[in-house]
N, C-alpha and C positions, 0 to 999 in steps of 0.2 A: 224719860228715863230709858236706858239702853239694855240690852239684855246685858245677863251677865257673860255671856259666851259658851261657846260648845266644841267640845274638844272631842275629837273620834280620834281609834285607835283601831288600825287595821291587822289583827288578829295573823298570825304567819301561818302559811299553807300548811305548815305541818300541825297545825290544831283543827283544822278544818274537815269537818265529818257529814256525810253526806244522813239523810234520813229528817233532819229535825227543823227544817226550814231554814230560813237566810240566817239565822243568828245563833240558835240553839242548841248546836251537834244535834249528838245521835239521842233519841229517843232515850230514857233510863241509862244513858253514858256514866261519866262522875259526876253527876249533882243527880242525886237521888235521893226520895226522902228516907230511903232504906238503907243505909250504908251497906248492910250484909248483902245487897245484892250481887256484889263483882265481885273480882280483886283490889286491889289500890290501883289506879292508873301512877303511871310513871309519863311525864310532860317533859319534852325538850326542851332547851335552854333557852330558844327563842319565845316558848311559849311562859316558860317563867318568868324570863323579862319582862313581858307582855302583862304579866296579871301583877306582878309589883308594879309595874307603872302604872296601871290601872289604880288598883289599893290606895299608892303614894298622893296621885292626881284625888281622887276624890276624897282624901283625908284631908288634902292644902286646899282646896276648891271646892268646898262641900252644896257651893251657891252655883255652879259652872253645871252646866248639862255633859257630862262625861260620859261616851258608849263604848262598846268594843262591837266591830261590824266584820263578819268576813270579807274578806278579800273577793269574792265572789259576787257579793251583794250589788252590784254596778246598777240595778233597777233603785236604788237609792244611794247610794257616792254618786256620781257624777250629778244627779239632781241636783241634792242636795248641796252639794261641793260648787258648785255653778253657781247657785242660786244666793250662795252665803258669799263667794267673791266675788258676786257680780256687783254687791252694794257697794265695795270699797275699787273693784279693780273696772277696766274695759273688758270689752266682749271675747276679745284672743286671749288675753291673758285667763280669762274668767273658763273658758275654754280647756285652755290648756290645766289650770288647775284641776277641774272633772277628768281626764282624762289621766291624770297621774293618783289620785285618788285611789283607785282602788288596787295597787300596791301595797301585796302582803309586807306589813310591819310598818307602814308608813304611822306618821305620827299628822293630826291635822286639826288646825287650829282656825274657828271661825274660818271653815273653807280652803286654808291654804296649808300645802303640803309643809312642814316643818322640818322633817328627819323622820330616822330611820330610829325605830322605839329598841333595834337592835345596839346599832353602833352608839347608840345614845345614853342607854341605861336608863333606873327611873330617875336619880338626880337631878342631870344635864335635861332630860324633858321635862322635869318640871319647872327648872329655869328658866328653859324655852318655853315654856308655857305660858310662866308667868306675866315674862318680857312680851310675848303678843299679846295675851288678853289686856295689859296697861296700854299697852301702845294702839290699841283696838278697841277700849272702851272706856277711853276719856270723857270725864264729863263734862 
């Protein structure tokens, strides 16, 4: 039996906050268990798209391992990324997939870059989602 798939979403530089490790933001940012702690943050539009697609994907795919990874994180995308198309592609190709990987907003599906989660919206990604995870894990 075959995994069900894994789907990373690379998060857009303008979400990305230094302080809280590869994934996290900032320490006590907006997810806090206190709300009274801040003001409301207010998110860019690439970053809204970003978390509806998120939402959307793990509502249709709730069996699919779905993350969101900064853009930053290259000490795991390019591993990772490599390591998941090396089983279906050659070694250039498996290559060049890690190396585009960690592309703020890319969309990636079992290893390979799909789109842009910007010009994409969450629909159109989750179509493309779809359409690879079938065609990716045939039984």
């Amino acid at each position: 039996m075959t995994s069900p798939g894994r789907v990373v979403l690379v998060r857009p530089w303008s979400d990305v906050r230094g302080g809280g490790g590869c994934c996290g933001g900032e320490p006590g940012g907006p997810i806090t268990a206190d709300r009274a702690q801040g003001p409301p943050v207010e998110h860019d539009a690439a970053t809204r798209i970003t978390a509806a697609c998120y939402l959307l994907l793990r509502e249709r795919f709730p069996e699919v391992d779905v993350q969101i990874v900064s853009p930053g994180n290259t000490a795991y995308l390019l591993p990772a990324t490599y390591a998941a198309a090396r089983r279906r592609r050659g070694v250039v190709a498996s290559l060049r997939a890690g190396l585009q990987a960690p592309a703020a907003g890319a969309l990636l599906v079992d290893g390979e870059r799909v789109g842009d989660l910007v010009e994409l919206g969450p629909e159109r990604a989750a179509r493309i989602v779809a359409s690879r995870l079938a065609r990716n894990h045939r039984a």
